[in-house]
ZAMARGU-4260 file (C-alpha; in steps of 0.2 Angstrom, whole numbers, plus 5000, padded with zeros to 4 digits):
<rodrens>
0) 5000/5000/5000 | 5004/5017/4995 | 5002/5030/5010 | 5006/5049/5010 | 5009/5055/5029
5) 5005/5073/5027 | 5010/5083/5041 | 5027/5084/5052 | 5021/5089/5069 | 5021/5075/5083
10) 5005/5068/5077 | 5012/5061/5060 | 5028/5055/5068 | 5016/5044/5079 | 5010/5037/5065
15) 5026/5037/5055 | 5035/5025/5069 | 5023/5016/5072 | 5019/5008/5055 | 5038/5008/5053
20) 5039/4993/5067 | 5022/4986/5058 | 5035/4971/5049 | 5023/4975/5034 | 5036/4975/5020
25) 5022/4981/5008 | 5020/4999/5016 | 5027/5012/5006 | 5028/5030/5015 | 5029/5046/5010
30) 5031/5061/5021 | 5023/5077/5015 | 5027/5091/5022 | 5030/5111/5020 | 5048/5111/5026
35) 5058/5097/5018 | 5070/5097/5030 | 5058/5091/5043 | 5050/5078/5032 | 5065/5072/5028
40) 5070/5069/5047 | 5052/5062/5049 | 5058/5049/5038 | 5074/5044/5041 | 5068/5041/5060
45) 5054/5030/5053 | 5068/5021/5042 | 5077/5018/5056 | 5066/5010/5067 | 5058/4999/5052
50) 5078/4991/5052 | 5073/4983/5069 | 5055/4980/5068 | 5047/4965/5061 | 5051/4954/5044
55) 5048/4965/5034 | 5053/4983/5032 | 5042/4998/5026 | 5050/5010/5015 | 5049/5029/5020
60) 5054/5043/5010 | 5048/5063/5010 | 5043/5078/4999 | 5038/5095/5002 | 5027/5106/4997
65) 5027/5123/4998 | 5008/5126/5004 | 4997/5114/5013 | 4981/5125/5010 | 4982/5129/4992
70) 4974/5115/4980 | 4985/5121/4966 | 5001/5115/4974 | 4994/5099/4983 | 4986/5093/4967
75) 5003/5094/4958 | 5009/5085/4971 | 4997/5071/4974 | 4997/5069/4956 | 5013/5065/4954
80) 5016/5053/4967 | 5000/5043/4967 | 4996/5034/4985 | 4983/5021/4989 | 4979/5033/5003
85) 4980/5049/5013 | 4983/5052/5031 | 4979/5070/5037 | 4991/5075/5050 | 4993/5094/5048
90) 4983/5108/5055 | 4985/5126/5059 | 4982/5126/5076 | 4993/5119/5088 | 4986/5108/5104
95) 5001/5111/5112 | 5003/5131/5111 | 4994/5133/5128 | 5006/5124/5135 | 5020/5130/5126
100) 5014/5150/5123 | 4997/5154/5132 | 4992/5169/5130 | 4975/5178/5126 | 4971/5166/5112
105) 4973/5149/5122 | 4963/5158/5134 | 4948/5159/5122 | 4951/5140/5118 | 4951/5133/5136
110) 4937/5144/5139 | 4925/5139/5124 | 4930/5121/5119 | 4940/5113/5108 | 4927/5113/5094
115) 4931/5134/5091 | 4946/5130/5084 | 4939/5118/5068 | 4940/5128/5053 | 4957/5130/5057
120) 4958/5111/5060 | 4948/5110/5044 | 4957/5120/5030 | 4974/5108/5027 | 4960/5092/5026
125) 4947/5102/5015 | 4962/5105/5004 | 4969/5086/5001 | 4951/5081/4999 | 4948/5095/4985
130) 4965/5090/4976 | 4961/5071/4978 | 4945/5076/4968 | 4955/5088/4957 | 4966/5075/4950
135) 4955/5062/4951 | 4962/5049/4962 | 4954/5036/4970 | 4965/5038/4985 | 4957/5034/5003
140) 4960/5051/5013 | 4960/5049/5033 | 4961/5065/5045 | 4969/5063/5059 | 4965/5082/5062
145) 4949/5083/5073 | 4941/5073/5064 | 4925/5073/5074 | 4921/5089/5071 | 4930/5094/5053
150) 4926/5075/5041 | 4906/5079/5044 | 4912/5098/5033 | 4922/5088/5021 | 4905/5078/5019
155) 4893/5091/5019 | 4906/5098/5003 | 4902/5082/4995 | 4922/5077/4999 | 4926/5059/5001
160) 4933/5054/5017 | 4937/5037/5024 | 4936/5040/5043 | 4948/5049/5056 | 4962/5043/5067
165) 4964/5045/5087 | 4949/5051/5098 | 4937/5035/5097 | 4950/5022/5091 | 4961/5028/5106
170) 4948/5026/5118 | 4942/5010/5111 | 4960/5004/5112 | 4960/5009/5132 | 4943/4999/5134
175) 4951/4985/5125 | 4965/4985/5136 | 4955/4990/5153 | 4942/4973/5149 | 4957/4962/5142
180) 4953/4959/5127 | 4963/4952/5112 | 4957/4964/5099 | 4940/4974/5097 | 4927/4960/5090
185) 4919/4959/5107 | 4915/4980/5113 | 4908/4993/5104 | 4911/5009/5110 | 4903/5026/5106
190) 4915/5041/5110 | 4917/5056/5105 | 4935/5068/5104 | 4927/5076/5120 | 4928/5058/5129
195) 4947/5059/5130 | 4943/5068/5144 | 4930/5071/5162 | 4913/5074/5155 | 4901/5085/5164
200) 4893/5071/5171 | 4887/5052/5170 | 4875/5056/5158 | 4888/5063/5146 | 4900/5049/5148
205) 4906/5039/5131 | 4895/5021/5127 | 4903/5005/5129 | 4896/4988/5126 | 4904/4971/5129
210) 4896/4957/5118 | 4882/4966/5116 | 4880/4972/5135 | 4881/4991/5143 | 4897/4990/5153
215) 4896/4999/5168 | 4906/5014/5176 | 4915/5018/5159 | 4922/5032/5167 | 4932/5020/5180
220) 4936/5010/5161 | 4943/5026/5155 | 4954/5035/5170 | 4969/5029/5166 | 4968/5036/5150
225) 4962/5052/5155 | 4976/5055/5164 | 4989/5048/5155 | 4993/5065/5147 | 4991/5068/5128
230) 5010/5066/5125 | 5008/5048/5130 | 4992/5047/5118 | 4999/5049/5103 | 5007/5032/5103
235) 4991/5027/5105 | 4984/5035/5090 | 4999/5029/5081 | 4996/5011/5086 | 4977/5015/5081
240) 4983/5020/5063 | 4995/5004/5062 | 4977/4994/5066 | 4969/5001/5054 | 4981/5002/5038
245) 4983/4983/5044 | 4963/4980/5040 | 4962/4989/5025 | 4976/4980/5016 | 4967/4963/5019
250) 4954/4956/5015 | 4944/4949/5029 | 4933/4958/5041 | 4939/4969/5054 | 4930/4978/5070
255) 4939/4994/5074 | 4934/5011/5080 | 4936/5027/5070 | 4932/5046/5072 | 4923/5053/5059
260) 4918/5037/5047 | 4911/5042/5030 | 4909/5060/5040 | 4900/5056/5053 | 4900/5067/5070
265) 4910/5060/5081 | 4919/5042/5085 | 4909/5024/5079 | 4913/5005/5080 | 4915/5001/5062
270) 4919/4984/5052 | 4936/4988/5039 | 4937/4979/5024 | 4950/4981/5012 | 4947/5000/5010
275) 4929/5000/5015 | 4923/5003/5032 | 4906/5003/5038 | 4896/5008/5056 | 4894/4993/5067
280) 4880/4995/5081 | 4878/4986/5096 | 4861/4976/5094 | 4845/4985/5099 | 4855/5002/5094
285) 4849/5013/5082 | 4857/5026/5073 | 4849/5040/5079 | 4853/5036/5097 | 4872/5032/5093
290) 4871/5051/5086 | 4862/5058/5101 | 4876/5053/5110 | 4892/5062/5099 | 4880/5076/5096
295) 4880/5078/5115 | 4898/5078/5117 | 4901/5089/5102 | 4890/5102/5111 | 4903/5101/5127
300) 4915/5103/5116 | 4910/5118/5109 | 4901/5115/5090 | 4889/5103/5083 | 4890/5101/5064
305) 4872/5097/5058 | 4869/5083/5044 | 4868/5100/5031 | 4888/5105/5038 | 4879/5119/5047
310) 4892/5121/5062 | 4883/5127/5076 | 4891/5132/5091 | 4886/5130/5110 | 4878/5144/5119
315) 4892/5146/5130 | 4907/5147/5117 | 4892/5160/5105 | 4893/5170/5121 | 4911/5171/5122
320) 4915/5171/5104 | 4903/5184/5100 | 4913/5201/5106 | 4927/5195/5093 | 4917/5186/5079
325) 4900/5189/5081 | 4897/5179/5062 | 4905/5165/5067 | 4896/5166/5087 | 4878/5163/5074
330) 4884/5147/5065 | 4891/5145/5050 | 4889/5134/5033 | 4901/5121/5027 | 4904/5134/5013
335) 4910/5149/5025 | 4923/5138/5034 | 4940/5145/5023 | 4933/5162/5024 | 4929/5161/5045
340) 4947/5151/5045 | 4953/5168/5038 | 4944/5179/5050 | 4950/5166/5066 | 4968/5166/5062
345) 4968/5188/5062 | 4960/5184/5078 | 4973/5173/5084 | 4988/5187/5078 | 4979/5201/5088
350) 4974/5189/5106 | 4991/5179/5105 | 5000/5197/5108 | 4991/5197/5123 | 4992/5187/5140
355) 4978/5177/5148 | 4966/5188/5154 | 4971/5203/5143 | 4959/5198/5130
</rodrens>
């Protein structure tokens, strides 16, 4: 399988190392990003690695690209290098700058959701889903970048997208590893990006089944997890992305979890197949109450993105949101998420020149 790892932030080299000590000698990698330097470093690490993994040995090489929000540039490149599939590690916000730099803008983050920052998550993904349909490639795109949030905009623009990596496939692993379980044929487990952490009660808490069965006390399941820290996490995702890249390139049925599948809000059991995946319910589960649950935890987590890409945000975030960007504090269509993108990022130049509390 050809993959293009795009991105070369911690996130894509999780997933770089990770399918680098797969043993699958039929992974070919490339790392995309805007400096070539640092795709190149992406690379040779994940070359390295493969050397002592398993019996076989996935190739990695890189290229650059001089803008990962322009279609013109990414179609060239996708063009010309021609991958099975896309992974979508690149964004242009940071979920490490509070940590790093807080300031003003961070602030504004922490204190209306997560969910605030998606068309910024959304414009690098929007832009390999329009060049994947530019050129014409049957390429398989997965975002790794909120995907919860951001693959229901790519499908309301009549984008494909596979599914997502992280959030739900990292909770599911937890759960897999919290019950004991060889592998995930057993649960099902509804969750939501805003499950990787404390809900704001028992009500809100991710779903988890066990043949069938409601498991009890999931918040207990997931504790370790939660505070694990998210720089222990992304192995996890990287180990979720090995998982799934496994079951697409076979040919026999696999239950995984995946964030966004075919653009859904947030994070399903699905059954993979080759590069097919679809929703798997726990029995007596309809659709719509698998829905009602991710739509509730989008709301915590700031914005609910309607089956029409409407984004809609919570009345706390509208309230807090509204002195700066009162368009965007009313909801916006999946059309408008480029031009908000645009208005958020002068946003983020004027508040991260301040310090917390000095917006």
């Amino acid at each position: 399988m050809r993959i293009a790892v795009v991105g070369t932030g911690a996130l894509a080299r999780a997933v770089c190392d990770t399918l680098a000590l797969s043993g699958s000698g039929d992974l070919r990698v490339r790392v995309v990003g805007r400096d070539g330097d640092r795709a190149a470093a992406v690379a040779f690490v994940a070359r390295t690695l493969a050397h002592g993994g398993g019996p076989g040995r996935p190739e990695f090489t890189s290229a650059s690209v001089a803008r990962l929000d322009q279609v013109g540039p990414v179609s060239d490149l996708l063009d010309e290098l021609d991958h099975d599939l896309v992974v979508c590690c690149a964004s242009l916000s940071s979920t490490w700058e509070a940590e790093t730099n807080p300031s003003a803008w961070t602030e504004l983050i922490s204190g209306t959701g997560f969910g605030i920052a998606l068309p910024l998550h959304a414009i690098v993904p929007l832009t390999l889903a329009e060049a994947l349909r530019a050129t014409g490639s049957a390429a398989s795109l997965l975002n790794a970048c909120y995907p919860d949030a951001v693959n229901p905009i790519l499908a309301a623009r009549g984008l494909g997208v596979l599914g997502g990596l992280g959030n739900a496939a990292t909770i599911a692993l937890a759960v897999q590893t919290g019950l004991g379980l060889a592998d995930q044929e057993r649960i099902h487990v509804l969750a939501h990006h805003r499950h990787l952490y404390e809900p704001s009660g028992p009500d809100a808490e991710a779903r988890v089944w066990l043949d069938d069965r409601p498991v009890p006390d999931v918040g207990a399941l997931l504790r370790p997890l939660r505070t694990a820290g998210r720089q222990n996490r992304y192995a996890m995702i990287g180990v979720g992305a090995a998982r799934l890249v496994a079951a697409m390139g076979g040919d026999v049925p696999v239950r995984l979890h995946v964030p966004g599948p075919l653009g859904l809000v947030g994070g399903y059991p699905v059954v993979v197949k080759g590069r097919t995946l679809e929703p798997s319910l726990p029995d007596g589960v309809t659709m719509d109450e698998a829905r009602a649950v991710n739509d509730r935890a989008a709301a915590e987590d700031g914005v609910v993105v309607g089956p029409d890409g409407r984004v809609r945000l919570s009345p706390r975030a509208a309230r807090q949101v509204k002195p700066h960007l009162p368009e965007m504090a009313s909801g916006f269509a999946a059309a408008e998420v480029h031009a908000i993108g645009a208005r958020l990022l002068a946003l983020r130049g004027r508040l991260r020149e301040l310090p917390p509390g000095g917006g």
